[in-house]
C-alpha positions as CSV (number, residue, x, y, z in Angstrom):
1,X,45.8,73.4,143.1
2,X,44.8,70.3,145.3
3,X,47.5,71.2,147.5
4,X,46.7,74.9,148.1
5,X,42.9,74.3,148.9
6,X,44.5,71.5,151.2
7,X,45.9,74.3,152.8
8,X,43.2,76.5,153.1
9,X,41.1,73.8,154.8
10,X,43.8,73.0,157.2
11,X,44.2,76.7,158.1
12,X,40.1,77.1,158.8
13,X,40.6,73.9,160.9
14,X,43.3,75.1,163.3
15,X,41.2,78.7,163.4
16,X,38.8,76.1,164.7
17,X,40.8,74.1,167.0
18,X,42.4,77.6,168.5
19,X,38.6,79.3,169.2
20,X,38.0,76.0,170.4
21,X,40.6,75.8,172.9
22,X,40.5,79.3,173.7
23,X,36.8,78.8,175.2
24,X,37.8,76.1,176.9
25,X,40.8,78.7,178.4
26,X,37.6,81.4,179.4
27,X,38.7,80.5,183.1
28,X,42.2,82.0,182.6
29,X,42.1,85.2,180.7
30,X,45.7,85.5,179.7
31,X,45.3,81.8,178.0
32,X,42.0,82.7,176.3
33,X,43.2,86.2,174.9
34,X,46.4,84.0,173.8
35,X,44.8,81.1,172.0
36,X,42.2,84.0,170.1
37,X,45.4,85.6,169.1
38,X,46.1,82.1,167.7
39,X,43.6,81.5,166.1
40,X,43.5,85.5,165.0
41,X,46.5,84.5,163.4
42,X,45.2,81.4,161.0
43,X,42.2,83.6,160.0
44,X,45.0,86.1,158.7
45,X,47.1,83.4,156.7
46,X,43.7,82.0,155.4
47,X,43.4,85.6,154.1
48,X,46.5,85.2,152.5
49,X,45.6,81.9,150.9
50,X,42.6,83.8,149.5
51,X,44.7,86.5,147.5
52,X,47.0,83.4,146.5
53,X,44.1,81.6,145.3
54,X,42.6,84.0,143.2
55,X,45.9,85.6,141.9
56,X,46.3,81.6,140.7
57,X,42.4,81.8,139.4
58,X,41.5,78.8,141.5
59,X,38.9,81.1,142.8
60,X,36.8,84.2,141.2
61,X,36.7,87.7,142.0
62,X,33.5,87.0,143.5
63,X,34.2,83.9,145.7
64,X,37.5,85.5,146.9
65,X,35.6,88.7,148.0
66,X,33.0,86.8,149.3
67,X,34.9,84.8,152.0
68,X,37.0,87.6,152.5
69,X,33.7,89.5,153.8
70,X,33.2,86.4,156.2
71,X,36.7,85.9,157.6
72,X,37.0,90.3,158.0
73,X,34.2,89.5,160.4
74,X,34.7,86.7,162.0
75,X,38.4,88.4,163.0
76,X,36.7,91.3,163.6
77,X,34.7,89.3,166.5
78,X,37.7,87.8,167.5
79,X,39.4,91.2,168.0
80,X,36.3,92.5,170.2
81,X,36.3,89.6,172.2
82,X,40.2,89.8,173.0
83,X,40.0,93.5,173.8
84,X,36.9,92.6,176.2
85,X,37.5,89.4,177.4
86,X,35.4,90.4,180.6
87,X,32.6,89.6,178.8
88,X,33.7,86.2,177.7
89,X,35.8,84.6,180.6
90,X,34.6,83.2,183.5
91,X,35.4,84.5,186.9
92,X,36.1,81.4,189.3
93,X,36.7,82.6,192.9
């Protein structure tokens, strides 16, 4: 059990580390789309960790649904900015 919530943290902390880098990226827009596809990416497996956590009943129904909600949006907002990145990326000319 140890092990899996171990990798359920480590998973929220690249998410981190990509969004992270990704703002730092706003100058280049390819990059920044890139590394929120990244991070896109851990938020998924996270999700996946989720549904193995409960199925293993190291989690309830309602803890599982519950940070499911917050990761649905928070790749939801991740998905917005990468199909507007306009809005997000800084124009240096």
């Amino acid at each position: 059990m140890a092990k899996d919530i171990s990798e359920i943290e480590l998973k929220i902390i690249q998410m981190i580390f990509h969004r992270v880098k990704a703002w730092r990226k706003r100058k280049y827009p390819k990059s920044f789309i890139s590394k929120l596809s990244d991070s896109d990416a851990e938020g998924a497996e996270t999700q996946v960790w989720l549904d193995y956590s409960l199925a293993c009943k190291y989690i309830n129904e309602n803890t599982h649904n519950i940070l499911n909600e917050k990761y649905e949006h928070i790749l939801g907002m991740l998905v917005n900015m990468m199909r507007n990145p306009e809005k997000w990326t800084v124009n240096y000319k």
